[in-house]
N, C-alpha and C positions, 0 to 999 in steps of 0.2 A: 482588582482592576487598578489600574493605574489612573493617576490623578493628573486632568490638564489634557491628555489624548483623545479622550471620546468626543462626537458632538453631542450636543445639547437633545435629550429626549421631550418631549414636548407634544400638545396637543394640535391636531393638524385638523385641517377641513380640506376633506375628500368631495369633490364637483364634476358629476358626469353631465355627457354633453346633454341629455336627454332633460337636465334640469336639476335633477335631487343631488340633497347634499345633504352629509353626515359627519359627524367628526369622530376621530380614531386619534391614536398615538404615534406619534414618527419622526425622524430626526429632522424630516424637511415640513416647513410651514404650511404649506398649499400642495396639493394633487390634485391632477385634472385626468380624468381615467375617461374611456369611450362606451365604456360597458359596464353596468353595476347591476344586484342581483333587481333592482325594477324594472330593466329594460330589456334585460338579457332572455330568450325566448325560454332558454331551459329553467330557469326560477318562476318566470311573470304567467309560463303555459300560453303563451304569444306564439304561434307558427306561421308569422310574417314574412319573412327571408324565406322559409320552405316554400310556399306557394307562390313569392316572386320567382324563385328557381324553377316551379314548376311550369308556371306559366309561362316561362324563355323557352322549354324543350317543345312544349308544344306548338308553340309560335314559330320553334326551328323547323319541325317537322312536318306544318301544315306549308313552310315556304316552301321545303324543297321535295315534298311530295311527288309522285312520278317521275320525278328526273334519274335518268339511268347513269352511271359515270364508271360503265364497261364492266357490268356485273354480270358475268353470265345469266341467260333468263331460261327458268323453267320449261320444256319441250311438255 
C-alpha cells in the first residue's frame, strides 16, 4: 500500500432511523442507515409491511366490487 493515499480507517457509529445504534469500522465517521437487522421484518420475524400490503388489496377489492368495466359476463 502506498503511504499518504488511503483515508483514514476508524471506528464509525452506525444509527438507524428506528433508534438503535452500533458501532463498526469505516473510513466515514457517522452512518445513518433506514433499515438494520432490529427492524428489518426478515431478522426481527416482524410481518408488518406484509399485512399493511394485505390489507390495501383487500380494501381495493371490497371498493370496486361488482363494478363491470366491459368484461364479457358468463351466459
Amino acid at each position: 500500500m502506498k503511504k499518504g493515499i488511503h483515508p483514514e480507517y476508524q471506528e464509525c457509529k452506525v444509527t438507524c432511523s428506528c433508534g438503535n445504534t452500533f458501532t463498526t469500522r469505516s473510513t466515514m465517521k457517522e452512518i445513518r442507515v433506514g433499515v438494520c437487522s432490529v427492524c428489518h421484518p426478515f431478522y426481527s420475524g416482524k410481518k408488518g409491511r406484509i399485512l399493511t400490503e394485505a390489507g390495501r388489496l383487500e380494501k381495493f377489492q371490497k371498493k370496486y366490487k361488482g363494478i363491470n368495466y366491459g368484461q364479457k359476463t358468463e351466459v
